[in-house]
VODREN-903583 format. One record per residue (C-alpha): residue number from 1; z, x, y. Coordinates in nm, 4 decimals. Each point is the difference from the previous one (the first is absolute). Last residue first. Layout:
{NUM,{Z,X,Y}},
...
//
This chain:
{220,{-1.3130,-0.3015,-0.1996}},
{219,{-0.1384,0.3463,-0.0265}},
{218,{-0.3551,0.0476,0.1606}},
{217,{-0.2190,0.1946,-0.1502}},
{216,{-0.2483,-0.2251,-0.1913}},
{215,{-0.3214,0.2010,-0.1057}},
{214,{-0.3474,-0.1105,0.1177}},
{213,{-0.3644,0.1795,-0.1724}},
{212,{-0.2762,0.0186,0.2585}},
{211,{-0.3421,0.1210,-0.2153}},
{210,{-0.1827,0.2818,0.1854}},
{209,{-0.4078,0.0028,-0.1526}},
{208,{-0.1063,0.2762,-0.2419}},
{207,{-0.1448,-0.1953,-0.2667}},
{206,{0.2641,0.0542,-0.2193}},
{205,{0.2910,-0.0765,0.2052}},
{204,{0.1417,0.1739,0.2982}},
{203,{0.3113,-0.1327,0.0367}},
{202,{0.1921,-0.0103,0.3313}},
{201,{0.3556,-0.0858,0.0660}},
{200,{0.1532,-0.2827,0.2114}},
{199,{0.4240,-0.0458,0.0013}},
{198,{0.1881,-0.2947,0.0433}},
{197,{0.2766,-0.1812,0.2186}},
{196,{-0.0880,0.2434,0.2619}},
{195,{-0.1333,-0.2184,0.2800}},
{194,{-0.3146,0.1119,-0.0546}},
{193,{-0.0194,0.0245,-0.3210}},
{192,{0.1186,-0.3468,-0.0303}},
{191,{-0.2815,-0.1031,0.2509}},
{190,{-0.2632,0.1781,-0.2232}},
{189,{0.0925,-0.1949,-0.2777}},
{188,{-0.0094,-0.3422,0.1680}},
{187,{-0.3792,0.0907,0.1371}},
{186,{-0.0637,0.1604,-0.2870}},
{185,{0.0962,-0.3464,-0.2130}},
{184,{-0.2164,-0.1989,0.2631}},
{183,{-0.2931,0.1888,-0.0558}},
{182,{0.0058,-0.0392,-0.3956}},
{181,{0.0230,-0.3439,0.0518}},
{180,{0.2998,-0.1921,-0.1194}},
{179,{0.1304,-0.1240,-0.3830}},
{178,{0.3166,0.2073,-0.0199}},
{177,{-0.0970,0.1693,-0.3017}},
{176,{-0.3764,0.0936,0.1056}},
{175,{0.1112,0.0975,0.3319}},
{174,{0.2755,0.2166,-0.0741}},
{173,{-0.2502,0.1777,-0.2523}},
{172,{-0.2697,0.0247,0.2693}},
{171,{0.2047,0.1291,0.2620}},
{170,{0.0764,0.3153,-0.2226}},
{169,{0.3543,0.0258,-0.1794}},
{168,{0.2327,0.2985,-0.0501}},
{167,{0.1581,-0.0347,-0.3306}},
{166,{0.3375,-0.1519,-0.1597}},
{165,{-0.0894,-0.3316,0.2265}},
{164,{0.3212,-0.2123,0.1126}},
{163,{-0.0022,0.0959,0.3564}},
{162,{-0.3845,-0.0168,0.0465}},
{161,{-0.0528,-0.3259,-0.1524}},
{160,{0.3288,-0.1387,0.2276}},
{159,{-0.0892,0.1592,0.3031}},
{158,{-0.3750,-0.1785,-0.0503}},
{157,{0.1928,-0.3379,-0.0574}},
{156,{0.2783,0.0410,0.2723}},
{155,{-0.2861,0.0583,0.2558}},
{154,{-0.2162,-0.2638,-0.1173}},
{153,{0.2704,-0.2446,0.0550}},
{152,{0.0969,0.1383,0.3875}},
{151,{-0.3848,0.0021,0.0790}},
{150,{-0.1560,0.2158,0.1779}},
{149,{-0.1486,-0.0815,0.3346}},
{148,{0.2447,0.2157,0.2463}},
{147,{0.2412,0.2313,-0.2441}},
{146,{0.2741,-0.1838,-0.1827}},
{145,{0.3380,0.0819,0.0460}},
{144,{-0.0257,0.1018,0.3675}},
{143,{0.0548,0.3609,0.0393}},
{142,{0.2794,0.1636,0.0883}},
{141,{0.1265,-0.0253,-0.3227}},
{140,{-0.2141,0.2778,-0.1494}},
{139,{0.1410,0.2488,0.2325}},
{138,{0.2134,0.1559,-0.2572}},
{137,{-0.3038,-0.0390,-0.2815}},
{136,{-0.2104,0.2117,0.2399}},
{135,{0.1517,0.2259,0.0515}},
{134,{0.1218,0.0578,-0.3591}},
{133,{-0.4032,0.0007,-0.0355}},
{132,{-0.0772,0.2717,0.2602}},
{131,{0.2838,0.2267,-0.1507}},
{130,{-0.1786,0.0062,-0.3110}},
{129,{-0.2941,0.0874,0.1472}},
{128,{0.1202,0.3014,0.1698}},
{127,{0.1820,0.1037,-0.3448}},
{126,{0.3669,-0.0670,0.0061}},
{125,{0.2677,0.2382,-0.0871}},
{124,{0.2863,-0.0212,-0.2152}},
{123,{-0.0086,-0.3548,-0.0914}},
{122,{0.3546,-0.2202,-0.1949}},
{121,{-0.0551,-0.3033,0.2824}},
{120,{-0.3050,0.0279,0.2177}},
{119,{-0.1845,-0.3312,-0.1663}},
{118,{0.2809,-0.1537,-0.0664}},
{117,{0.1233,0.0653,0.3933}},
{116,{-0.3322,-0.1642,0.1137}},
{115,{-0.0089,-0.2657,-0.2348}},
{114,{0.3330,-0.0888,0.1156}},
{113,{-0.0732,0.0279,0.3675}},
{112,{-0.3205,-0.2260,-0.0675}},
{111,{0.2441,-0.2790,-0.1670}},
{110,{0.2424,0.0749,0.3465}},
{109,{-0.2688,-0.0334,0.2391}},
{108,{-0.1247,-0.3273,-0.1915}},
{107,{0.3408,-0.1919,-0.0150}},
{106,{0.0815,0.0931,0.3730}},
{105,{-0.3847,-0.1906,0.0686}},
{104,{0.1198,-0.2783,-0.2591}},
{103,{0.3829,-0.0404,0.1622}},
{102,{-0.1810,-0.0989,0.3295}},
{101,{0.0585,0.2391,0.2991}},
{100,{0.1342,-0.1101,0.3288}},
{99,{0.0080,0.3460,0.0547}},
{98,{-0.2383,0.3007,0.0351}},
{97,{-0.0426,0.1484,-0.3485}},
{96,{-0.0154,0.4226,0.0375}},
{95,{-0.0697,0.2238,-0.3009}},
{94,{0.0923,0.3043,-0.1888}},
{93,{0.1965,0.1139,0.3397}},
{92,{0.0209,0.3503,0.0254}},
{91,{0.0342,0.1166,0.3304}},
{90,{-0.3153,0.0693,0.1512}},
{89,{-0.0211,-0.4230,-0.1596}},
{88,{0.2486,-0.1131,0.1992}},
{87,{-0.0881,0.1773,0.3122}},
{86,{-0.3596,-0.1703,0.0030}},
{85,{0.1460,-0.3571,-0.0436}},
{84,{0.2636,0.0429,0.2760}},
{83,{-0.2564,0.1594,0.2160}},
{82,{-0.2512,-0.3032,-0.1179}},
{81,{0.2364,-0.2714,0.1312}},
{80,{0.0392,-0.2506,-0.3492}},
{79,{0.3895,0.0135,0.0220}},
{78,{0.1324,-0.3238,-0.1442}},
{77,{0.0845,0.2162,-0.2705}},
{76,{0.0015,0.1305,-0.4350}},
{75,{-0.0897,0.3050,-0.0372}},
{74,{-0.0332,0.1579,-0.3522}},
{73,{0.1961,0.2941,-0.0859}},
{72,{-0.0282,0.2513,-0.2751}},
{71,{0.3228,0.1999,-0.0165}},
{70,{0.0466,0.3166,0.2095}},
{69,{0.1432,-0.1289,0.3137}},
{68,{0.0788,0.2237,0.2913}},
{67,{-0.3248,-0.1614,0.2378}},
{66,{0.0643,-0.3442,-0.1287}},
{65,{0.3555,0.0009,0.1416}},
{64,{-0.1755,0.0082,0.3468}},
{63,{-0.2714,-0.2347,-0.1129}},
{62,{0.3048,-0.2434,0.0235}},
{61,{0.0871,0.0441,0.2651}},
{60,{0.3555,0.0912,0.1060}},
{59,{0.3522,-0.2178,-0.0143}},
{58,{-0.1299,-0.3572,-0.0263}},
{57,{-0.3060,0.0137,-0.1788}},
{56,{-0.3280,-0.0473,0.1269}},
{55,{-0.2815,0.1482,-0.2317}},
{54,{0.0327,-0.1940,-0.3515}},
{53,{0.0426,0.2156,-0.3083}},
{52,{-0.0849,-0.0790,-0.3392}},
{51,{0.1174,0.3134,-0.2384}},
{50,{-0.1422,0.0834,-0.3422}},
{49,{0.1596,0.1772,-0.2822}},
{48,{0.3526,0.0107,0.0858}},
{47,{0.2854,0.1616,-0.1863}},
{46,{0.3722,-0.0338,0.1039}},
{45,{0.2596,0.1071,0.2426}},
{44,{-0.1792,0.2111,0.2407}},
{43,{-0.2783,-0.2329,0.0701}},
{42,{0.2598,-0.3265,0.0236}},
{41,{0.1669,0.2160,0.2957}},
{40,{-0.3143,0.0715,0.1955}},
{39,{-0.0881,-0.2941,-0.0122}},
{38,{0.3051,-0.1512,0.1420}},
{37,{-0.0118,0.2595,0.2643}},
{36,{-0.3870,-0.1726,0.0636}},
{35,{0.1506,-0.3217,0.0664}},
{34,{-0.0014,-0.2982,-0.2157}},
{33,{-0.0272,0.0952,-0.3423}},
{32,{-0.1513,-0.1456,-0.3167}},
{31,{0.0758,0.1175,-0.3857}},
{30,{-0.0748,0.0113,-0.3532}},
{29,{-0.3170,-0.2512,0.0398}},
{28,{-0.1809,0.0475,-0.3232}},
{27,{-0.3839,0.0392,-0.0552}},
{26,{-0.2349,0.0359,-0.3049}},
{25,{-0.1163,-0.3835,-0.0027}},
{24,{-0.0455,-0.1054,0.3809}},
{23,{0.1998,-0.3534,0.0870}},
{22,{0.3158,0.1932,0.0396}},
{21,{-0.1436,0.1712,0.2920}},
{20,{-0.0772,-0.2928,0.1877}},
{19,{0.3170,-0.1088,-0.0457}},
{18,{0.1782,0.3058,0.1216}},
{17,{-0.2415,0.0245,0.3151}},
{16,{0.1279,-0.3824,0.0652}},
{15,{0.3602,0.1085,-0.0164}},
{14,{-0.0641,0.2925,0.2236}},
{13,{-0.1631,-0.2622,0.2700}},
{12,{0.3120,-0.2001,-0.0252}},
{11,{0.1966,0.3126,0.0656}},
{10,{-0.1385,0.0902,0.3049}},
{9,{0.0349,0.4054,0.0142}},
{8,{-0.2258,0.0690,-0.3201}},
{7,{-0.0570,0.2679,-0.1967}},
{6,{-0.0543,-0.0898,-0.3497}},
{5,{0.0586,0.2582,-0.2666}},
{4,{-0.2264,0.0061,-0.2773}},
{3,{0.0908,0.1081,-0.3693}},
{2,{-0.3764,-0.0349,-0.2149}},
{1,{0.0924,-0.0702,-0.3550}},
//
């Protein structure tokens, strides 16, 4: 499990941060404070694997304590100015969510942070395009679920055929189970390999012409 710590000066707000949270398989709440001090306390006492922060806090700001911290943090703040964005992220911050939030965009920066620290978790070193895709998976949740004029069914389908498969597939073979045209399943593929759900490799066949073969990556 994920430990978070939830920092938080209105305590209502905290409470709904701790819900959210809840609602995300792989995380636990072990802990919310209400002033950086506080923080700073819970830190030193037990282990945290990922801190939400919000800016204003009562005794210093809260990109303040972000500067000393050296657990992941994701920002969570009413501050949307793009000095207070910019310094957040020269300083660390895995992401930034600009409150009022909904639990389901939370939801999808923590599921990408999960991938993301899978993905890292147990590795030495990183080749460069290794380090592109756990990039990629932690900023997943930025985007909208479903990219502009694909569909949220065909989606889960094609991730589905690719996920479950004990070899890389081709755009034809997706196609041919799922019952879609062949341009339709490269269009879905290619999307997932964008995003970095899944991986594209060529195959030069017998008669000398690339073949694009997908293997799922992400974990989840």
């Amino acid at each position: 499990m994920i430990r978070v710590l939830v920092v938080e000066d209105d305590f209502r707000v905290a409470q709904v941060h701790v819900d959210f949270t809840a609602r995300v398989d792989g995380f636990v709440v072990t802990g919310t404070a209400r002033t950086a001090a506080e923080a700073r306390s819970v830190l030193a006492a037990r282990p945290v694997d990922l801190v939400l922060l919000d800016s204003y806090l009562p005794d210093e700001p809260g990109l303040d304590l972000l500067a000393e911290l050296t657990v992941d943090t994701i920002m969570l703040t009413a501050a949307s100015d793009a000095g207070s964005v910019r310094l957040a992220l020269a300083r660390g911050a895995l992401n930034y969510l600009v409150k009022p939030f909904t639990a389901e965009q939370l939801g999808d920066r923590l599921t990408a942070y999960r991938r993301y620290r899978t993905a890292v978790s147990g590795q030495r070193s990183l080749a460069q395009e290794e380090i592109d895709r756990v990039w990629r998976l932690l900023h997943e949740g930025d985007r909208p679920a479903v990219p502009k004029g694909q569909s949220a069914v065909t989606v889960h389908l094609v991730s589905q055929a690719l996920r479950h498969a004990t070899v890389p597939r081709t755009a034809a073979e997706i196609a041919d189970e799922l019952g879609i045209s062949r341009a339709t399943a490269q269009r879905y593929l290619a999307a997932l390999a964008r995003d970095g759900s899944a991986e594209m490799r060529l195959r030069y066949g017998a008669t000398g012409r690339p073949e694009h073969r997908y293997r799922w990556l992400a974990a989840g």
